[in-house]
Each structure stands twice: as C-alpha cells, then as structure tokens.
PLY file of the C-alpha trace (Angstrom):
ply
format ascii 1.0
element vertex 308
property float x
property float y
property float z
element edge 307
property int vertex1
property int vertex2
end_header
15.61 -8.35 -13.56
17.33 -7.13 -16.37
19.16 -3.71 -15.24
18.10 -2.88 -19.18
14.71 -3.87 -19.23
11.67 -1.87 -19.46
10.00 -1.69 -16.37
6.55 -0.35 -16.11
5.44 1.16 -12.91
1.79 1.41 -12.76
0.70 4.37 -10.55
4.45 5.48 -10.52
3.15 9.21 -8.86
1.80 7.73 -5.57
3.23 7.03 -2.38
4.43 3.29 -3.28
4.57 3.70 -6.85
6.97 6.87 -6.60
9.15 5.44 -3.94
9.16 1.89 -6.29
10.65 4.46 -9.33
13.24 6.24 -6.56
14.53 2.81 -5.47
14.79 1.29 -9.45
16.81 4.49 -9.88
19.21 4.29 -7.30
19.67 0.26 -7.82
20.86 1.26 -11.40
17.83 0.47 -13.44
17.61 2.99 -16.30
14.16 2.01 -18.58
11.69 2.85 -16.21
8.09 4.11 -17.90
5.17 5.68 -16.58
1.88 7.24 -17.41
-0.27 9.82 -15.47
-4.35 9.07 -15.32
-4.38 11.94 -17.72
-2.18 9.90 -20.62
-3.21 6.41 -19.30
-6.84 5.11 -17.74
-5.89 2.49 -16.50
-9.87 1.31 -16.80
-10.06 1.95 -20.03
-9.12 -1.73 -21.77
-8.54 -0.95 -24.45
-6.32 2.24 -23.81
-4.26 -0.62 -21.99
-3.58 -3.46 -24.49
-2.93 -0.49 -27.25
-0.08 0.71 -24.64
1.04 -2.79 -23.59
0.97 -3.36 -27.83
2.82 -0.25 -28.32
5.93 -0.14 -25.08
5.86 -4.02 -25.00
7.39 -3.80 -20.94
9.00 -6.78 -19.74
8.18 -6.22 -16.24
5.78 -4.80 -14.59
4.69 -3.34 -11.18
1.23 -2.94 -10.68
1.14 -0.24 -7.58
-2.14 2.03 -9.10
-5.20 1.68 -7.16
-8.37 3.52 -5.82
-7.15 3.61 -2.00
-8.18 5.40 1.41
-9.06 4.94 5.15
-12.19 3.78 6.84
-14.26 6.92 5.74
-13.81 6.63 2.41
-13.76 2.77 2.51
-17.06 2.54 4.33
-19.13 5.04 2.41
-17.82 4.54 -0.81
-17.65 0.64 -1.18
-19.01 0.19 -4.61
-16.48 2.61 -6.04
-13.20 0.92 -4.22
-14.27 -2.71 -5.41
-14.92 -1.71 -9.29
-12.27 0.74 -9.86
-10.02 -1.76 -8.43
-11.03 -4.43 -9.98
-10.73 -2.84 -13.29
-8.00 -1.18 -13.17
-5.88 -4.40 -11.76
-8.11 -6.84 -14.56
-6.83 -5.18 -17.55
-3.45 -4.67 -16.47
-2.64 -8.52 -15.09
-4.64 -9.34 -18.58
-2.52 -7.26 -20.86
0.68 -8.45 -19.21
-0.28 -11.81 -20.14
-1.93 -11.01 -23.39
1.59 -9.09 -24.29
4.11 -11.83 -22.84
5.81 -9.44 -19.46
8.57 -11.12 -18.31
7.51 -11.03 -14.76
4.69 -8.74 -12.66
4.59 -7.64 -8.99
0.67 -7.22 -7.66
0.51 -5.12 -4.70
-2.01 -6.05 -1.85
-3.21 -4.84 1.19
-2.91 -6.24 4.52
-6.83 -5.72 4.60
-7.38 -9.03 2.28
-7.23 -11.04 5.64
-10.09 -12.13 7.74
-11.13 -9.42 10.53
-10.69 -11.81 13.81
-7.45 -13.26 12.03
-4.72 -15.23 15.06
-2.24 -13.30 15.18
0.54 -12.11 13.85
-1.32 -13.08 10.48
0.24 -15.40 8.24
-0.13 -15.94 4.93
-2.33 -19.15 4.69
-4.91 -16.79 7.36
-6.19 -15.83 3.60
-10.33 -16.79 3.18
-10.50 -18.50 6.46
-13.06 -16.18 7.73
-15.46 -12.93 7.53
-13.61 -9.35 6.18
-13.74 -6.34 8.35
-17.05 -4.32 6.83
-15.55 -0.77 6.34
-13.03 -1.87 3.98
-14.78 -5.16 2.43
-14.95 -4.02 -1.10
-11.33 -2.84 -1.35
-10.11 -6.54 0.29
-12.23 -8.12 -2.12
-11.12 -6.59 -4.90
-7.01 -6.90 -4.07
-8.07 -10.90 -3.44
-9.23 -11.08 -6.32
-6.07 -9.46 -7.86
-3.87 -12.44 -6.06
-5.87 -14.81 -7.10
-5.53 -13.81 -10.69
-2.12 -13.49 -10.03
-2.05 -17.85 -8.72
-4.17 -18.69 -11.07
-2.25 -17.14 -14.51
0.93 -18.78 -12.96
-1.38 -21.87 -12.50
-2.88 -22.28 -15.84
-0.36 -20.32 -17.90
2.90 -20.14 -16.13
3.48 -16.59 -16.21
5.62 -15.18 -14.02
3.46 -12.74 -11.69
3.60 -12.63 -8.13
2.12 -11.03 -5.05
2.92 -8.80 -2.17
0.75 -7.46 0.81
2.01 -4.32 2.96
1.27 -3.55 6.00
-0.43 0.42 6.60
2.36 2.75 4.84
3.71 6.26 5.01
6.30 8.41 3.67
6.51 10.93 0.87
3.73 11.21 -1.74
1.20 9.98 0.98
-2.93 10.84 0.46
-3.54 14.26 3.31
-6.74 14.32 2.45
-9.29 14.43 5.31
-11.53 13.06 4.16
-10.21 9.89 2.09
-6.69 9.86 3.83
-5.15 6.61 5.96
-4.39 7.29 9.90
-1.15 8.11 9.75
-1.00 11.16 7.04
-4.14 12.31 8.51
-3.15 12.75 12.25
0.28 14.49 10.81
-1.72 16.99 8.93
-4.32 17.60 11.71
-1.19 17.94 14.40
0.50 20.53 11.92
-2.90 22.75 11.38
-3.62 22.73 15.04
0.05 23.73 16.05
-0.04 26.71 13.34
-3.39 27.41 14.53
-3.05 27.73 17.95
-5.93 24.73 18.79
-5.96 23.42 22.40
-7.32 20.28 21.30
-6.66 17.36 18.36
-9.85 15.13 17.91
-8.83 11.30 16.99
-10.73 8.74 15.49
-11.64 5.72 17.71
-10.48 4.90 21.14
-7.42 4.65 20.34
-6.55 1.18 21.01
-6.58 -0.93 18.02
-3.33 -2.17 17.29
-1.55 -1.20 14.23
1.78 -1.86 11.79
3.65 0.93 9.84
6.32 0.57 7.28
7.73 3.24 6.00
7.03 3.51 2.09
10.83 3.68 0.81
11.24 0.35 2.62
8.05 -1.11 0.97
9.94 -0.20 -2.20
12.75 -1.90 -1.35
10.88 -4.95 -0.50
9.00 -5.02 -3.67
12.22 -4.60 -6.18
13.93 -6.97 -3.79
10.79 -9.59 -4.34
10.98 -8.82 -8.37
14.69 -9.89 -8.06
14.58 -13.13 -6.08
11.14 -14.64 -5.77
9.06 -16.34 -8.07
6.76 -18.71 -5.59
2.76 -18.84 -6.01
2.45 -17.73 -2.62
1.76 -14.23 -1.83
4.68 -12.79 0.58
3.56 -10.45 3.77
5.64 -7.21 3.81
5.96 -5.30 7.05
8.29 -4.55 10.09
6.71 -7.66 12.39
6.03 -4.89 14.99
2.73 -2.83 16.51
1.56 0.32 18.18
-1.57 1.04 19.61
-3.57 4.88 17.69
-2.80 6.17 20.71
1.00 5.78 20.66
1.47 6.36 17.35
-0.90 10.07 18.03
1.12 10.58 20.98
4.34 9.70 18.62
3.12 12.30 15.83
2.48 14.87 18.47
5.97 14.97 19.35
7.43 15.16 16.01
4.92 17.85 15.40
5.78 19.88 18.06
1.55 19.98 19.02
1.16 21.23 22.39
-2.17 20.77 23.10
-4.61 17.53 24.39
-5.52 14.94 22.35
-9.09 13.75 22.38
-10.29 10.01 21.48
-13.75 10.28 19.93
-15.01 6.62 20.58
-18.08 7.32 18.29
-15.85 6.76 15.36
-15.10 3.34 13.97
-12.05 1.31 15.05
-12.06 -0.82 12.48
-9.81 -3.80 13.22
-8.72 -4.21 16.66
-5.26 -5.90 15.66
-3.42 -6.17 12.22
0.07 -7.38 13.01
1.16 -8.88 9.97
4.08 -12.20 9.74
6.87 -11.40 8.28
9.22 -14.26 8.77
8.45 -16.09 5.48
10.30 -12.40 3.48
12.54 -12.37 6.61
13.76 -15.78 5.56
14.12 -14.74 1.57
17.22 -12.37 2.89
15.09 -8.98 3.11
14.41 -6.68 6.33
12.97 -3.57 7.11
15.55 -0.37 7.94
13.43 2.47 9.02
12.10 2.80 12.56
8.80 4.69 13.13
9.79 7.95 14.91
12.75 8.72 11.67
10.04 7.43 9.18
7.43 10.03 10.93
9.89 13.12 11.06
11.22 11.92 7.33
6.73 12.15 6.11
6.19 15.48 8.24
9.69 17.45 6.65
7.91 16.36 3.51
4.62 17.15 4.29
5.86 20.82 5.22
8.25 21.20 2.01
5.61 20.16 -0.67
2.09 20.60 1.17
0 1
1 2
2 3
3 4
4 5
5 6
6 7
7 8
8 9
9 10
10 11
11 12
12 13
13 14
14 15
15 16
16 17
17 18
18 19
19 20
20 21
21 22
22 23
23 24
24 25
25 26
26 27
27 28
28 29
29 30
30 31
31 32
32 33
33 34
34 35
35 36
36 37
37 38
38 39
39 40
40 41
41 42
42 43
43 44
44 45
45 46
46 47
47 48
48 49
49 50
50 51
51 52
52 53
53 54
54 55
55 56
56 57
57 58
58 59
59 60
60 61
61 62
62 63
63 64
64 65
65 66
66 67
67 68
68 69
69 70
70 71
71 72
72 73
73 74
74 75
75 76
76 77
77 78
78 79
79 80
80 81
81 82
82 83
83 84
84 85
85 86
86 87
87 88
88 89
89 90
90 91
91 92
92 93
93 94
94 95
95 96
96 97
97 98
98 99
99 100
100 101
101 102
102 103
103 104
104 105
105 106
106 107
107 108
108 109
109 110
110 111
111 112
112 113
113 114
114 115
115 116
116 117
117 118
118 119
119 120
120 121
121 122
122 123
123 124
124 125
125 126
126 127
127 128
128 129
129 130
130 131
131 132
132 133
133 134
134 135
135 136
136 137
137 138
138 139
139 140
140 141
141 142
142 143
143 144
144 145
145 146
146 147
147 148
148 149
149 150
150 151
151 152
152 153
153 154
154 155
155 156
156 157
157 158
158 159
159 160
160 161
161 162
162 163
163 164
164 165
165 166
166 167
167 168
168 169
169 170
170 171
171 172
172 173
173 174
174 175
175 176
176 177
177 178
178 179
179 180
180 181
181 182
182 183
183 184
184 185
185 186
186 187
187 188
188 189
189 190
190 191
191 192
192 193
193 194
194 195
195 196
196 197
197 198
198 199
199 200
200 201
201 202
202 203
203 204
204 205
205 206
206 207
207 208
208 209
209 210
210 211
211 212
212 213
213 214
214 215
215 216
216 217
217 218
218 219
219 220
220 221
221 222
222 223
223 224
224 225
225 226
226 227
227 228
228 229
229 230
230 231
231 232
232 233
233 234
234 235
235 236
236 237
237 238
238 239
239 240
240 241
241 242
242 243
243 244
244 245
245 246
246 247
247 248
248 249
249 250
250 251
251 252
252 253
253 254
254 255
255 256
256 257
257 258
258 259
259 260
260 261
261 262
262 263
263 264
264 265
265 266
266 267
267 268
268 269
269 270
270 271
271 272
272 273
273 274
274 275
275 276
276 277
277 278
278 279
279 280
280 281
281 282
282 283
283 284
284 285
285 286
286 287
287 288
288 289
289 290
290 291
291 292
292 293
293 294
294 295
295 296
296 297
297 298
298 299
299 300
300 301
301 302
302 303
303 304
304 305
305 306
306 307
C-alpha cells in the first residue's frame, strides 16, 4: 500500500477495527479515515456510495459488523445475518462501484462447517452443516468471501479475505449479555473479586476447545495481508494453538486475582466442541503471531480496569 493513500477503516472504533487504525499508525501510514454509526450507516446505501463518491479511498478495510457470542447469536439470528449482510453488500459494492485500489473482508472462523477435521483448513469451507447458534452470522460473512472471489472473478478487483480465530484485547464487547467468552469471563472474574462472591458461574462444561489471538496481532496480520497478498483464497489468521473453557477460566482467574470456585453450568450451550484453525498457509506468506495468551489476558484486563 501506498504509505500516502487513503485508507478507510470501516468500524475503525471496535476491537479489530481500532487496533487495525493503531497498527496503520505506527507502520507510518498517515491518511487513515473513519466514520462513527452516528456520521456513517453503514446500511444505509445510499449514505455509502455518496461517501465512497465524496472521500474516493483507495483501500479499504472492511472490519464493521453486527457481532457477539452464542446468546446473542442464537436468539437473535435474523438480526446478525441482515445487518451483516447489508452492511458488508454496500460496502464491497461501493468499493467496486468507486474503483478502491484494494479491500480486506474480515471473516470469522465460524464460516466453517461444525464437525470440521481438524486443525481447519481453508478448503474445509461448505463441506458440511454450520454450528446452529451462530448460523446466520457464518452465513452472512460467507457470503461476504464469496463476494469478495467472485468481484476478483468477474471484475478483477483487488479484494481479499481474512478469517480470525476468537479475539481479545482492548476495545473488546463486556457486555453480558451479547459479549464473546473471553471479555465476558474477565468481567465476571473482576465483579466477583470486588464483590466478595465465593463462586463464578461458566457457560458449558467447559471442555470445548478453543483459539485466541490477541487483537493487536490480528491487526498486524491484516495490514501485513493488505501489503503482500493478493490470492482468491481466503487466508486463516490465528496462533495454530488451543485451550480448553476451562483453562482459559482457570487462566483469567489468575490474572484476576478471583479467589473463589468456579462452577461449569452444563445446561448452557457449548457450541463447537473444537475450532483450531490452520495457519500454515499465512505462516508460509512470512507472518506470525507475537502475543502469548496469559500477556494478551493481563494486557485486556489492565484495559478493562482503566476504561470500564
């Protein structure tokens, strides 16, 4: 990329989008643009093309989306496909429409099949059944690949693909209610230890398998991908390794400093029992991950106490 060029950052306020804008900064790119939900809808189409008309970016990273964790996947599954769906529609649309250089689409690890081999590869993609509390939010970022293959297909524009694995850091969703396992479990940790509470309830059993990268890395990744890949092929992004819930609770509750028992409430959903991503094919581009867990998790908490 041009260190000049004027970079759009699509959802540049949340966790990846804001770490995506911190690692442009420090790399020494200096036209970096953003809008808030308030000055931009991003499902409004034409509010879009009259923006895309008006700032003409020549690259683009689309990191806005409607996200959350398996509450707010499950019982909300209308909302997560359309939102998504629009938001990602007019945006890939526009960037063609308006001639961007060259756009980065930001998956999910969720787009692949529940009972995927594993680690999961890329080619796993549509070669069987989605995991139900999260099937209209995979939908919806497959659909956004595919877009993504087929522009480049048909038109030859330059827009490619990346899929992270579950990620944390500064910026991160500690809602409750709509929140991923990872911020949730660091907030519920810090309000028992303030509170004095013998006991933290967990979701699940704890022993579905899971991946974390830590969001500054993602970042990385992604302005590393805009720099030096242009293949059809979505890329995996992740560390290549795996915890079980219960290590990674057991994990928080250190960093926390929680006391107390931790209880596994098995009448909660898993969700996936494994979701160990395959990294090698990024791996071999030149890029790896830097940030272990336990210094990513101490890193979201001093955060999570400074701002929240």
């Amino acid at each position: 990329m041009n260190k000049g060029g004027k970079i759009y950052v699509a959802g540049h306020r949340g966790l990846v989008g804001s770490a995506i804008v911190r690692n442009l900064r420090e790399k020494g790119y200096t036209n970096i643009i953003g809008k808030t939900h308030k000055e931009l809808d991003l499902m409004n189409q034409a509010d879009v093309r009259s923006f895309f008309e008006i700032e003409k970016p020549e690259y683009v990273f689309l990191a806005a989306a409607k996200v959350g964790g398996i509450y707010a996947n499950s019982t909300t599954p209308a909302d997560f496909i359309y939102e998504n769906m629009e938001m990602q529609n007019n945006v890939i649309k526009a960037s063609h429409d308006f001639k961007v250089t060259k756009l980065l689409f930001l998956g999910s690890s969720c787009i692949y099949p529940k009972n995927c081999p594993q680690p999961i590869k890329e080619e796993y993609l549509l070669s069987g059944y989605l995991e139900p509390t999260n099937e209209g939010y995979a939908i919806a970022k497959i659909a956004g690949l595919k877009m993504c293959q087929f522009f480049k297909k048909q038109y030859g524009d330059n827009f490619i693909s990346c899929m992270p694995t579950n990620l944390y850091g500064p910026n991160d969703n500690f809602d409750l209610n709509n929140s991923h396992v990872m911020p949730a479990l660091i907030r519920k940790f810090h309000e028992a230890k303030i509170n004095n509470e013998s006991v933290v309830e967990v979701w699940g059993s704890g022993k579905p398998l899971r991946e974390f990268l830590y969001v500054d890395d993602m970042a990385d990744a992604c302005v590393f991908l805009m720099e030096n890949y242009d293949g059809e092929e979505h890329v995996n992004v992740g560390t290549g390794k795996e915890l079980t819930i219960r290590q990674l609770a057991e994990m928080i509750k250190e960093v926390v400093g929680f006391t107390g028992e931790l209880k596994f409430n098995s009448e909660k959903p898993d969700g996936t029992m494994r979701k160990l991503l395959d990294v090698s094919k990024l791996e071999d581009t030149g890029w790896k991950y830097k940030v272990e867990m336990e210094d990513g998790i101490k890193i979201a908490y001093k955060w999570y106490c400074e701002n929240l």
